[in-house]
C-alpha positions in Angstrom: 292.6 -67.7 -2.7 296.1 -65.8 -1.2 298.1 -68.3 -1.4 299.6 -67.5 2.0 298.5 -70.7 4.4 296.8 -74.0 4.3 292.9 -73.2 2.9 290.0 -74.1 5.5 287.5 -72.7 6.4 288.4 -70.1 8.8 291.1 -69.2 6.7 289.2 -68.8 3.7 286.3 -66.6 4.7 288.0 -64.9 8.2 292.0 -65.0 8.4 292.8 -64.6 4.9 294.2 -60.9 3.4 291.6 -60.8 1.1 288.6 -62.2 3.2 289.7 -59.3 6.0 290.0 -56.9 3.2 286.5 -57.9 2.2 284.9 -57.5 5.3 286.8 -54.5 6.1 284.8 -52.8 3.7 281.7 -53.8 4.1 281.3 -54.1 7.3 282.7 -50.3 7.0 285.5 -50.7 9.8 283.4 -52.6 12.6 283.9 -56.0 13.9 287.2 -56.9 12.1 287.8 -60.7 12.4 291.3 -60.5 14.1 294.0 -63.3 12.0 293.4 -65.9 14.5 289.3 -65.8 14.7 287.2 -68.4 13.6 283.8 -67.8 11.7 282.2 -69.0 14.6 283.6 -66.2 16.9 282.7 -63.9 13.9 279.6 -64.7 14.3 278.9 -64.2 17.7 280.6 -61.1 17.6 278.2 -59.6 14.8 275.1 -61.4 16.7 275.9 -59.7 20.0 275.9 -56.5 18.5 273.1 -54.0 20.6 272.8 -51.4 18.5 269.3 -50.9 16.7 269.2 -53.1 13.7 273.4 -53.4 13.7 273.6 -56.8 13.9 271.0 -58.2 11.9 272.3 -55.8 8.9 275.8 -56.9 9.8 275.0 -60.9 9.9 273.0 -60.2 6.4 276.6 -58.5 5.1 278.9 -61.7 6.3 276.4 -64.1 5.3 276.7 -62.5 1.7 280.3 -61.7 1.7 281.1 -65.5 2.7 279.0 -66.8 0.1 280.6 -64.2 -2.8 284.4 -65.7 -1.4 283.0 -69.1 -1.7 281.7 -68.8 -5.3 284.7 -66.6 -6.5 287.4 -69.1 -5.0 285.2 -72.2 -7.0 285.6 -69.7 -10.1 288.9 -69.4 -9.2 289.5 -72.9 -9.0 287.4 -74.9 -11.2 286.2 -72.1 -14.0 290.3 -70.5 -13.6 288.4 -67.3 -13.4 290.2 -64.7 -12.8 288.4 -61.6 -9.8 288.4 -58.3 -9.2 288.0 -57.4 -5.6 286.7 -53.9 -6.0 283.7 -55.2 -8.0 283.4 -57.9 -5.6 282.9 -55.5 -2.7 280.5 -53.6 -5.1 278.4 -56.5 -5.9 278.1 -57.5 -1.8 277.2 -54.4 -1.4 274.4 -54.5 -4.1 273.3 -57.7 -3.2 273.8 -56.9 1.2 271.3 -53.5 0.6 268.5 -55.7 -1.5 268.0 -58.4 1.0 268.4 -56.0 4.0 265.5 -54.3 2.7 263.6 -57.3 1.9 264.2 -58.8 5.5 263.2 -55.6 6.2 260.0 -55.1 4.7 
């Protein structure tokens, strides 16, 4: 999607500026994949969260923010879609608060 190194899968949904940008924001500052993680250490990391409820609700917001890069790069790609990442960030959130409170209910 940047442009700026070969596309897998870690680069894609963890090293990449506007994957970190992405997560950034909705994971509101905590658990920033570092430019050399992997999605697996990103996982762990949210998993081993202690706090009450923190990683579950942090795992939902990944989870959702990986799947909204995956479908935007395809648009990208196959539809040549253009994106705006401040109404991608709102629609994770949208979509990260409804199934939190369905897993939750």
């Amino acid at each position: 999607m940047c442009g700026n190194d070969l596309e897998t899968v870690d680069h894609l949904l963890v090293r990449c500026v506007i994957s970190r940008f992405f997560m950034y924001n909705i994971l509101e500052g905590r658990h920033i994949p570092g430019p050399r993680m992997e999605v697996k250490s990103v996982w762990e990391l949210l998993a081993g969260d202690r706090r009450q409820g923190a990683a579950a609700r942090d795992l939902i917001r990944a989870v959702i923010c990986w799947w909204m890069i995956w479908r935007k790069r395809n648009n990208i790609i196959f539809r040549s879609q253009s994106f705006d990442p401040f109404l991608t960030i709102r629609r994770i959130r949208d979509v990260s608060r409804k199934w939190t409170e369905f897993c939750s209910s």
